[in-house]
Structure formats: structure tokens, C-alpha cells
C-alpha positions as CSV (number, residue, x, y, z in Angstrom):
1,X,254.5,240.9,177.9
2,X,253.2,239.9,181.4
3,X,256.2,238.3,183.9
4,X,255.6,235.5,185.9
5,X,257.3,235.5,189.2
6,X,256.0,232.3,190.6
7,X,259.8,231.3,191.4
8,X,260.8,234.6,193.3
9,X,257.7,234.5,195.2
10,X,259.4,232.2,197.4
11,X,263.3,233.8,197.1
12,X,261.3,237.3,198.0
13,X,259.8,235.2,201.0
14,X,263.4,233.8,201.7
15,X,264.7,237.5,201.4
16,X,262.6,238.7,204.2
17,X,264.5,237.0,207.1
18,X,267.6,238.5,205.8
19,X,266.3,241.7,205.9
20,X,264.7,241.5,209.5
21,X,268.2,240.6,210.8
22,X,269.6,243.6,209.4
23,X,267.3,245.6,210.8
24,X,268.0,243.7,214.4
25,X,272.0,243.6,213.4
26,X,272.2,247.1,213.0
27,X,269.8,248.6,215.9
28,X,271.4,246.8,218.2
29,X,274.7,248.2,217.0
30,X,273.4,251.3,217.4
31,X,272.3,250.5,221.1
32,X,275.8,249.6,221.6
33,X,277.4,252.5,219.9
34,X,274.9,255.1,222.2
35,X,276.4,253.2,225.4
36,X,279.6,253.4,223.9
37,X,279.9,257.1,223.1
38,X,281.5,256.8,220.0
39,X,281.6,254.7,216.6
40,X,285.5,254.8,215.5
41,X,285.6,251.5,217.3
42,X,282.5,250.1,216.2
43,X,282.6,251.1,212.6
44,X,286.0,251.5,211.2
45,X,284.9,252.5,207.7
46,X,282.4,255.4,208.7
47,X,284.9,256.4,211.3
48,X,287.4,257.1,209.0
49,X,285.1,259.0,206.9
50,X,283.9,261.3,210.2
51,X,287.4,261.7,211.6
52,X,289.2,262.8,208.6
53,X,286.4,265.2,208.0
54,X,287.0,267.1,211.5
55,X,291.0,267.1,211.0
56,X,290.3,268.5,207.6
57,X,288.4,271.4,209.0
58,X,290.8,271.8,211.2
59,X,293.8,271.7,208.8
60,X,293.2,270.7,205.4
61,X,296.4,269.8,204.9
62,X,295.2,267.1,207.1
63,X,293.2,265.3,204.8
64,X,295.8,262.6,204.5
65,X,297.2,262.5,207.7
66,X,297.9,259.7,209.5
67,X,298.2,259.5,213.1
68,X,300.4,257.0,214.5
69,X,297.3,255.7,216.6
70,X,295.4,254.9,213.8
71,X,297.4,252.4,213.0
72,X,296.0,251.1,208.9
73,X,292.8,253.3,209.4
74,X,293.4,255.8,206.9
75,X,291.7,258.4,204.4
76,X,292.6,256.9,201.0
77,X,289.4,258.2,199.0
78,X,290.0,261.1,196.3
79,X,290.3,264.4,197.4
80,X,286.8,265.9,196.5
81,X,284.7,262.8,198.2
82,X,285.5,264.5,201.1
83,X,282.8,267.1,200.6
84,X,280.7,263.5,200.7
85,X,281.3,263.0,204.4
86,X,281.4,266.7,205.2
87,X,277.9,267.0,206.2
88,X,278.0,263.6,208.3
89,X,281.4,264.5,209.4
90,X,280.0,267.7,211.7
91,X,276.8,265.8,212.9
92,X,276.8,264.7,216.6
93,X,277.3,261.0,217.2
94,X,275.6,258.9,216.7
95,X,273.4,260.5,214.8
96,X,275.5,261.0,211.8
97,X,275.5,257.3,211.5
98,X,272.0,256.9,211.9
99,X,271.6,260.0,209.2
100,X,274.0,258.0,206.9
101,X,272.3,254.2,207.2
102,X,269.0,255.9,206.3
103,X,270.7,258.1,203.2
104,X,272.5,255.4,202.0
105,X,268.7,252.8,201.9
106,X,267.4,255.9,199.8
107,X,270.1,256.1,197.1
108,X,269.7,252.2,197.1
109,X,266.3,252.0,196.6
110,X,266.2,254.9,194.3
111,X,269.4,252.9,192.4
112,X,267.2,250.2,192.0
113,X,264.0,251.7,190.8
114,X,266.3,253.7,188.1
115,X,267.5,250.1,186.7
116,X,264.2,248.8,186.9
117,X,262.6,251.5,184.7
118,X,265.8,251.3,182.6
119,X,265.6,247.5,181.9
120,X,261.6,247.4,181.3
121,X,261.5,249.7,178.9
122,X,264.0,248.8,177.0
123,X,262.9,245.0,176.7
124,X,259.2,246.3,176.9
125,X,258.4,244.3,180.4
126,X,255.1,244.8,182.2
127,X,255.5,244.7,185.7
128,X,253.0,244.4,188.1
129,X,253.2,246.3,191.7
130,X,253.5,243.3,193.6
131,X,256.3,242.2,191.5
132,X,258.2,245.3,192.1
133,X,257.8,244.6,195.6
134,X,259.2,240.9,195.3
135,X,262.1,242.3,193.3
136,X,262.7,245.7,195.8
137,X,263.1,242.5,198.5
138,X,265.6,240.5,196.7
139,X,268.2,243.0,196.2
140,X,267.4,244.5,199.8
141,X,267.9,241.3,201.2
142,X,271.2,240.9,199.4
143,X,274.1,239.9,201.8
144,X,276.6,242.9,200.1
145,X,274.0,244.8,201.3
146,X,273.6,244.3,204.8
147,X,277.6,244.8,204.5
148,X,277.3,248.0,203.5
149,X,275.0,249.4,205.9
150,X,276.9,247.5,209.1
151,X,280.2,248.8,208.1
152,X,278.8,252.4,207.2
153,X,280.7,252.0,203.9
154,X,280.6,253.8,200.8
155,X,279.8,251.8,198.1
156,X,276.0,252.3,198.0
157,X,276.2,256.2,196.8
158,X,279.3,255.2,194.3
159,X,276.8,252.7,192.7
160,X,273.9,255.9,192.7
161,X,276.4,257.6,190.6
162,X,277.0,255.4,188.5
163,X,273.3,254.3,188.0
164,X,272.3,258.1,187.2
165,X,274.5,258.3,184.9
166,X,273.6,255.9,182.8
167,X,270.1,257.2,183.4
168,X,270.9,260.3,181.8
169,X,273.0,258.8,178.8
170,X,270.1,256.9,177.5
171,X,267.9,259.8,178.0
172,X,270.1,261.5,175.9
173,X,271.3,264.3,178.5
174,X,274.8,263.6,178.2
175,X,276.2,266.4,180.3
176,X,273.8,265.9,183.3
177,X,274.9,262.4,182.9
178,X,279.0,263.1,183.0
179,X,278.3,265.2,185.9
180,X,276.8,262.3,187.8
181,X,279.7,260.2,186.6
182,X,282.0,262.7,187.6
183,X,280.6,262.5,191.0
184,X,280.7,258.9,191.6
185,X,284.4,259.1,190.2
186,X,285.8,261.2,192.5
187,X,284.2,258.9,194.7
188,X,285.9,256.1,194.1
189,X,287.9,255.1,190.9
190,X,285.4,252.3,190.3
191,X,283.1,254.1,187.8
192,X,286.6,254.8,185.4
193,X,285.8,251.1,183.9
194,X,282.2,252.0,182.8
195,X,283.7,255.1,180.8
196,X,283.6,252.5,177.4
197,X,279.6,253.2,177.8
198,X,279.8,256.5,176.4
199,X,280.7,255.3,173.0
200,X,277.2,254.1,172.2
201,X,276.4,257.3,169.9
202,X,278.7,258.1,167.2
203,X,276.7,261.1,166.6
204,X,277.3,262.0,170.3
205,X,280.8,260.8,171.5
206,X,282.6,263.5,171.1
207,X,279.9,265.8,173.2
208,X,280.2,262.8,175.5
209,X,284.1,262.5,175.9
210,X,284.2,266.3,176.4
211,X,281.2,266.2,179.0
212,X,283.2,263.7,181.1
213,X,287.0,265.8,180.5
214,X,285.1,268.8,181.6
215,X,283.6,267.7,184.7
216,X,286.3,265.4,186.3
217,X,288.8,268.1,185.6
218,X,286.4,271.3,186.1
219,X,285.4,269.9,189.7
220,X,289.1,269.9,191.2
221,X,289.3,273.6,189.8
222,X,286.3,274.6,191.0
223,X,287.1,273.1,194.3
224,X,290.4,274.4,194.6
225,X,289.8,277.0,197.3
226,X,288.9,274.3,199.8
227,X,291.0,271.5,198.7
228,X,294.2,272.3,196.8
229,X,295.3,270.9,193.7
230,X,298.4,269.3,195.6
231,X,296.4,267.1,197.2
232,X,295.2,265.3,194.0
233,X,299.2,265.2,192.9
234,X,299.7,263.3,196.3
235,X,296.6,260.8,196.1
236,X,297.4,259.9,192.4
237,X,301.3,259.8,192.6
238,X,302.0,258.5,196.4
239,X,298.9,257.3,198.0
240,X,297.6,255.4,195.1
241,X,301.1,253.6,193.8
242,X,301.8,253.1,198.0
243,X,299.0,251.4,198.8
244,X,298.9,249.1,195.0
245,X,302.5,248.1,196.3
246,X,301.5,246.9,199.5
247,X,300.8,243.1,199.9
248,X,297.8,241.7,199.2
249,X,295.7,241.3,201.9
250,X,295.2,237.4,201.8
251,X,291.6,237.5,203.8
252,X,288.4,235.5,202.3
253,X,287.0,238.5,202.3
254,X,289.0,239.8,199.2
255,X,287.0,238.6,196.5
256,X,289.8,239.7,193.8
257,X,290.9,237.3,191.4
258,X,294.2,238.1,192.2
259,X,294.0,236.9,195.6
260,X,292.6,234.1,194.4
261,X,295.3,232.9,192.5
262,X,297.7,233.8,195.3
263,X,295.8,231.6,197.4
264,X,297.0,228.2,195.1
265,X,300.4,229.8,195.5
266,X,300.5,231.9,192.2
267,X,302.9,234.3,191.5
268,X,300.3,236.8,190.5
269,X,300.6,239.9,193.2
270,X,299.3,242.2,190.5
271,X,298.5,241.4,187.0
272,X,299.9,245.3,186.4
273,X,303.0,243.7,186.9
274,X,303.4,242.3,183.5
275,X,305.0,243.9,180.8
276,X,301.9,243.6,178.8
277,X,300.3,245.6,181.5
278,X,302.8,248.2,182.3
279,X,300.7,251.2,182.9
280,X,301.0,254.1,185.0
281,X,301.0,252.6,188.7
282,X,297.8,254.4,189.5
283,X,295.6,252.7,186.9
284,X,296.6,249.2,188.7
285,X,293.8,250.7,191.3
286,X,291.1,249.6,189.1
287,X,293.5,247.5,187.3
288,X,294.8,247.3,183.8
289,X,292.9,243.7,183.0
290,X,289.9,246.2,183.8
291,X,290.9,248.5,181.5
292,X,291.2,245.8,178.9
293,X,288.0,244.6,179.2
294,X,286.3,247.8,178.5
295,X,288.4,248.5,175.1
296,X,286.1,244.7,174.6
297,X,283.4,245.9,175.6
298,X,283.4,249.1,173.5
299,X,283.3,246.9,170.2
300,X,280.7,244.9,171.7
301,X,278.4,248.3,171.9
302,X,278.9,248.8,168.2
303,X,277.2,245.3,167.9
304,X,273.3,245.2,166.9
305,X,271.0,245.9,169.6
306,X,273.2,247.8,171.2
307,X,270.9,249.4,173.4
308,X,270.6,246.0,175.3
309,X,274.1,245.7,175.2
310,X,274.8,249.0,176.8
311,X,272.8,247.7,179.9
312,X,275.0,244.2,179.9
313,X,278.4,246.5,179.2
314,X,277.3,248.8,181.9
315,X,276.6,246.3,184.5
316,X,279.3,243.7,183.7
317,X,282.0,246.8,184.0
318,X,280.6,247.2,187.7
319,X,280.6,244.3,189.0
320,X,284.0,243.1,187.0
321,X,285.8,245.5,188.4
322,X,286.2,244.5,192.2
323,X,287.0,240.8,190.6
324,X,290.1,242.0,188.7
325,X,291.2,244.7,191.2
326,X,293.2,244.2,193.8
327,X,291.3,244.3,196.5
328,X,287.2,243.3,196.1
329,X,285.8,243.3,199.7
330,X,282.3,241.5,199.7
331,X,280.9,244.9,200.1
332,X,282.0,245.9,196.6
333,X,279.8,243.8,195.0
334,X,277.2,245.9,195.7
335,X,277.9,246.9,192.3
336,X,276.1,243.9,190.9
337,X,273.0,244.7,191.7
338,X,272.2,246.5,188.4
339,X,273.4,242.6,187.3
340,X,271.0,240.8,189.0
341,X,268.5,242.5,188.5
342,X,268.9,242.4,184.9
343,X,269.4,238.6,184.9
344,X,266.1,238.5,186.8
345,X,264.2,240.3,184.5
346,X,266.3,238.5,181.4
347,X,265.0,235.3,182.4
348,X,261.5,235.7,183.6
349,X,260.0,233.0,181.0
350,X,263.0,230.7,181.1
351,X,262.1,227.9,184.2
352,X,265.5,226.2,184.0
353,X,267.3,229.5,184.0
354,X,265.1,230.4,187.0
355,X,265.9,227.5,188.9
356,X,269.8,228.3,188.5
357,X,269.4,232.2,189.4
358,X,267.7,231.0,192.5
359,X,270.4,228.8,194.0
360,X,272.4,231.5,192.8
361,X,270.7,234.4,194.9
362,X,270.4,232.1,197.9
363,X,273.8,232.4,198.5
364,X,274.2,235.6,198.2
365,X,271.0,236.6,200.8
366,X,272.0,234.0,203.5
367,X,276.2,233.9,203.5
368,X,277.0,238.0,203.7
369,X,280.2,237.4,205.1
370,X,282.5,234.1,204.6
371,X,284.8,234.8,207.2
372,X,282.4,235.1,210.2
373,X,283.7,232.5,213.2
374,X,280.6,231.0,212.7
375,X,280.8,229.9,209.1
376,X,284.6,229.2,209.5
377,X,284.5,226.9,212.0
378,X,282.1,224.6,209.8
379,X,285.0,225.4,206.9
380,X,288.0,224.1,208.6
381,X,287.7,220.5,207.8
382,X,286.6,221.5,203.9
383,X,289.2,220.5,200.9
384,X,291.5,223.4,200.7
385,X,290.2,223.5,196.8
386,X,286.8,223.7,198.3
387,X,287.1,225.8,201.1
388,X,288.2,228.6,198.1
389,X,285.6,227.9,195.9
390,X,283.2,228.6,199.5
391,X,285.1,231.6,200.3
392,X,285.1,233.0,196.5
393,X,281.5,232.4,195.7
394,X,281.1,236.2,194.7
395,X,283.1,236.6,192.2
396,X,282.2,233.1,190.8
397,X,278.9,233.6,190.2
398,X,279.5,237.3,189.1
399,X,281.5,236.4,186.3
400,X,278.8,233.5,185.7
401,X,276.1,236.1,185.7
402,X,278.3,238.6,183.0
403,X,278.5,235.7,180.4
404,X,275.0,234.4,181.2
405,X,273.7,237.7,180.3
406,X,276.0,238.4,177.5
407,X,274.7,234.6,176.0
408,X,270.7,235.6,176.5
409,X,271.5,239.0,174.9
410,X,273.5,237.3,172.0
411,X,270.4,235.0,171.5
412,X,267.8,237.1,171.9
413,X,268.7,239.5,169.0
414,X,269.9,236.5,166.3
């Protein structure tokens, strides 16, 4: 069936702007970070991830060791995502940076066309080129995004991962895909809540589970000579519980329901705090409510049509998780992209749905970060009530996009 774009002509045409003021955003950072000499200063995030790659080569015993100059900039990644940053880690300045801006816009754009070929073939979509192109500009032109990039974070090669390996599960190579899953989670934890996904096959989920066993636990052996095994004891059992128990950082920028709640006064520091949820303290990192949700979600697979529901399962996990973890800095929600691009494509013949989605996306390509001076000085004289709603819009509308999508699936397949 033929799509009609006719409404994200004009969000692609809005999505351009965005885009060229990255493009000016971040060269001129880069002018800046030549003149400077350095990008520890500049770019906390990417700093960490180069400095804590030279005093692991020097020592790595080192790989969690804090100066006292560093103040709160600290390593607190698992032990093998190291081997991530190595490469970027021994490149001059600033050309790592430069090297790592221009890696991470591959593994995006690669992300995307994966979830695109994923979605239109399983809901039989005819795309034309130039439609590709309008859709390849909305999610470039997303504000989580231009985070990403500026900040020299993570996030985009977690989400590669992550997409790959669902890539691979529904092309039936299971243990090429819990090796890609394996990668993005000792990456980050964030990929642990889409592990419900592999349930989709009763004739396969035992090959699956064992797959995924075998690979997060074969890696740290294999890798043992450079990084020892104490290390992981450490990052599970000090780090992780250390940092869960430290307040919440009460900064718009934490998208987290959590903070949300503590911001009308709740007491809600961490849902892991109730008995209900009493789990190991290094599960609170993705969070137990998290965890909850994918024990849902795993019935829901077992519902009909469950191919279309894997994709809704697999990208309501994502972008759930930074809303129920602790901490969900805008950047996280990266993650939604597999989300929004599946709404997009979910609602191509549906005008009023359009109309919402656009408003929607608006937001997120013009207001990338809520706590700019610039948009908080226009803020100040805002409701409190409505200042939060303002400074939460992420997670909002990513929870309105999960149950959107779980109601078109549900009606589509009555």
C-alpha cells in the first residue's frame, strides 16, 4: 500500500533548520575546542570516556578511579565498554571527537534504516525514496539528537545495539543477535529491559535465553586478561548501589518519573524502595517498575500478531526505561526513535492521528534542551504545575506514544 506523506513534508521542512544548527552548534564547538587545546572542559561526557581510557592504560586498576579534581566526573559505565572508548581514547585531540561525532551519525543512520526495513516489511509499506528522505530528516532533526552529538554521549551506539539485535531475532539468527545485545549491554544496563523480546518463539527460547547467558557472561571471561573479573564485582556491588543511593538529581533535565514526582514533593526517591520492589540494589539502575513492565510485556508477545507486537514491546521497553529509572537525561530518549518512527509509519492513512504526531514531533525538533537560560527565563513566570508539564514533555509524550501504538496495534489485528 502506497503512504502518503503530505503532513511530514512540511515537519521534514521544519526539521531542516534543526539540523543546520547542529551542524553550526557543533563546528563552532569544535573551533572552540581547537583554540582551547583540549575537550574535558568543553565536553564532560566524552572527556570522561577519553580520560579514563588513558589512566586505564596506564593502570587498569584505574578504570574507576577518581581523582579528587574531577570532582562528580567519573567512569560509571560497565567494565567492558571501555574497549568502546579505547580506540577514541588514544586518538589525538580533537580529532577523536571529530572521529566520534561522525561514528556516532553512522550507527544513527544505520539504526534508523534497520527499523525502517524492519517496520515495512512487516506491515507490507511501500515507501518511496523521497519519503525515506523526509523520514531520515525527522529523526535527524530530533532535539535528543543534537544532544547526543554536542555532549559526545553514548547513547547513540547503545541504541545500535539494541536495534541489531532485534534485527537478527527476527531474521531468526538468534546467537548473532545475543551477541549484539550483549554488546549494547555492557554498554549500558539499558538494553536488560528489552530481554522479555526473546520470548517471541517457543520453539526458540531456550536457544535464545542460552545465546544471551553465554555472551554476557562469555565476554567478561574472554576479556579477563585486560580487565579483571574484580572490576565487575566492584561496578555491580559498590558503584552501582553508590550511585542509586545518592540523591536525585532534581534538574529539568531528568526526565525520570521519579523526579517528577519529587518535584510535587512526593516521597518517591526510588520506587526500589518499596517492599514490593525490594530487589537486589543494582537492578534499581534500570529500575524494578522496569522490570515489571517487561514480565507485561512478555504475555503481551504471546498475544496474536505478535510479530507487530514484538516491534511495539521492543520499542516501548526503550524508550520506558529512562522514564522509570532514576535518572533519564533528555539524551536518553534517543531511545525512542525506533518509537516514532513506528508511530509515523502506524499512522500514515490516519489525518487526525497525523495532525497529533505532528504537534507532537514539533516539540521534540525545536526544544532539545528545557533548561537552556534562554527557554528558562520565558518559564519563570509559568504555573509551577505548568512549568513541569513544559520541563517533562519527554517523557509525557513517550508514554503517550507507547499506548498510542499499543491501541493501533490492538485495532488493527481485531
Amino acid at each position: 500500500m502506497q503512504t502518503k506523506f503530505r503532513y511530514f513534508k512540511i515537519l521534514a521542512a521544519i526539521g531542516i533548520p534543526m539540523i543546520l544548527l547542529n551542524l553550526y552548534v557543533n563546528g563552532w564547538q569544535a573551533i572552540n575546542i581547537i583554540i582551547a587545546g583540549g575537550i574535558h572542559e568543553l565536553l564532560k561526557d566524552f572527556g570522561v570516556y577519553t580520560r579514563t581510557v588513558r589512566f586505564f592504560i596506564e593502570d587498569p586498576a584505574k578504570l574507576y578511579w577518581v581523582p579528587h579534581w574531577l570532582g562528580p566526573n567519573w567512569f560509571i559505565y560497565p567494565p567492558p565498554s571501555i574497549l568502546v572508548f579505547w580506540i577514541f581514547g588514544i586518538i589525538p585531540e580533537p580529532w577523536n571527537l571529530i572521529l566520534w561525532r561522525f561514528f556516532n551519525i553512522v550507527v544513527y543512520w544505520t539504526s534508523i534504516h534497520l527499523m525502517m526495513n524492519i517496520i515495512i516489511k512487516k506491515y507490507n509499506i511501500i515507501l518511496k525514496r523521497i519519503d525515506k528522505i523526509y523520514l531520515y530528516i525527522i529523526l535527524f532533526a530530533l532535539g535528543s539528537f543534537y544532544l547526543n552529538i554536542n555532549h559526545g554521549q553514548v547513547n547513540i551506539v547503545v541504541l545500535f545495539f539494541a536495534v541489531l539485535s532485534l534485527y537478527y531475532l527476527l531474521n531468526d539468527k538468534i546467537l548473532i543477535s545475543g551477541f549484539f545485545y550483549s554488546m549494547g549491554f555492557w554498554l549500558k544496563l539499558y538494553p536488560a529491559v528489552i530481554f522479555p523480546i526473546y520470548f517471541r518463539n517457543k520453539k526458540t527460547v531456550i536457544t535464545a535465553v542460552i545465546s544471551l547467558v553465554l555472551f554476557i557472561v562469555l565476554l567478561p571471561l574472554v576479556l579477563n586478561p585486560l580487565i579483571p573479573l574484580v572490576e565487575y564485582k566492584y561496578f555491580f556491588l559498590e558503584l552501582t548501589p553508590y550511585l542509586v543511593n545518592t540523591p536525585l538529581d532534581m534538574s529539568p533535565c531528568n526526565q525520570s518519573l521519579m523526579c517528577f514526582l519529587m518535584h510535587f514533593r512526593l516521597p518517591v526517591e526510588t520506587f526500589g524502595q518499596y517492599p514490593l520492589f525490594n530487589v537486589l540494589p543494582w537492578i534499581k539502575t534500570v529500575n524494578s517498575v522496569v522490570l515489571a513492565i517487561s514480565l507485561i510485556s512478555v504475555v503481551l508477545l504471546f498475544l496474536k500478531d505478535r510479530q507487530r507486537y514484538l516491534l511495539w514491546v521492543f520499542a516501548s521497553l526503550l524508550v520506558l526505561s529512562p522514564v522509570f529509572s532514576i535518572t533519564g537525561w533528555e539524551s536518553v530518549y534517543i531511545l525512542a526513535m525506533p518509537l516514532i518512527l513506528h508511530t509515523v509509519l502506524l499512522i500514515r492513512n490516519d489525518k487526525r492521528s497525523v495532525k497529533v504526531l505532528f504537534g507532537l514531533l514539533i516539540i521534540f525538533i525545536y526544544l532539545p534542551k528545557p533548561s537552556s537560560s534562554l527557554i528558562a527565563q520565558y518559564t519563570t513566570s509559568i504555573p509551577f504545575a505548568l512549568q513541569m508539564l513544559f520541563f517533562f514533555r519527554y517523557m509525557f509524550i513517550g508514554v503517550f506514544l507507547v499506548i498510542y501504538n499499543y491501541l493501533k496495534i490492538r485495532k488493527q489485528t481485531k
